[in-house]
N, C-alpha and C positions, 0 to 999 in steps of 0.2 A: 747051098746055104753053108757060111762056113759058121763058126764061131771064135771068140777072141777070149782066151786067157787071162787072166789077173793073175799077179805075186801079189802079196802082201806087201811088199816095198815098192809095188805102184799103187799102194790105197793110201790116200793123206785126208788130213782134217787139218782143220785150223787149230792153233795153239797160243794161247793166250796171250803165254808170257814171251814165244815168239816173233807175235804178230805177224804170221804167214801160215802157209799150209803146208805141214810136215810131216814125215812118215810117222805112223802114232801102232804102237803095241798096243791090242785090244783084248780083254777078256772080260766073262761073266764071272762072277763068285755069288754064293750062296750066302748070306751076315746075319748071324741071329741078331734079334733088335730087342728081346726081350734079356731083364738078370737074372727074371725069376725062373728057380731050375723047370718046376712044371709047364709051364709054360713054353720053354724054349724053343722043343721040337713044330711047336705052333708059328710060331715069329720069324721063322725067315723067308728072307725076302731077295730077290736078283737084284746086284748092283752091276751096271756096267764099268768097267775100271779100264781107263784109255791112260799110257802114258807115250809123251813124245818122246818120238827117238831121238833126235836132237838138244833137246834138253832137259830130258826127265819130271818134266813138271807131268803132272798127274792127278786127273781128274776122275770123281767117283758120282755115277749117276744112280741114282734110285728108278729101279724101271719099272715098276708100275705104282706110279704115287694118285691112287685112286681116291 
């Protein structure tokens, strides 16, 4: 059994403003969504944040929109 490798610069996604599938920079960030100060520590929430390599357009998803 063998197994097969991935980089990073062989994972692509579509891209909008491209219209093809291109290598895309992917991270999670943490975004508070509340102003009020008490509050704050309560109100965050995971965004995924994709931007393409090819042309910087960048895209920000809300990951758990329950």
């Amino acid at each position: 059994m063998s197994t097969t490798s991935r980089s990073a610069s062989d994972l692509t996604e579509a891209c909008e403003d491209c219209g093809r599938d291109t290598p895309h920079s992917v991270s999670i960030e943490l975004r508070t969504e509340s102003d009020k100060r008490e509050n704050q520590e309560f109100s965050r929430e995971p965004y995924r944040i994709t931007e393409c390599v090819a042309c910087g357009n960048e895209t920000v998803l809300r990951m758990n929109n329950a």
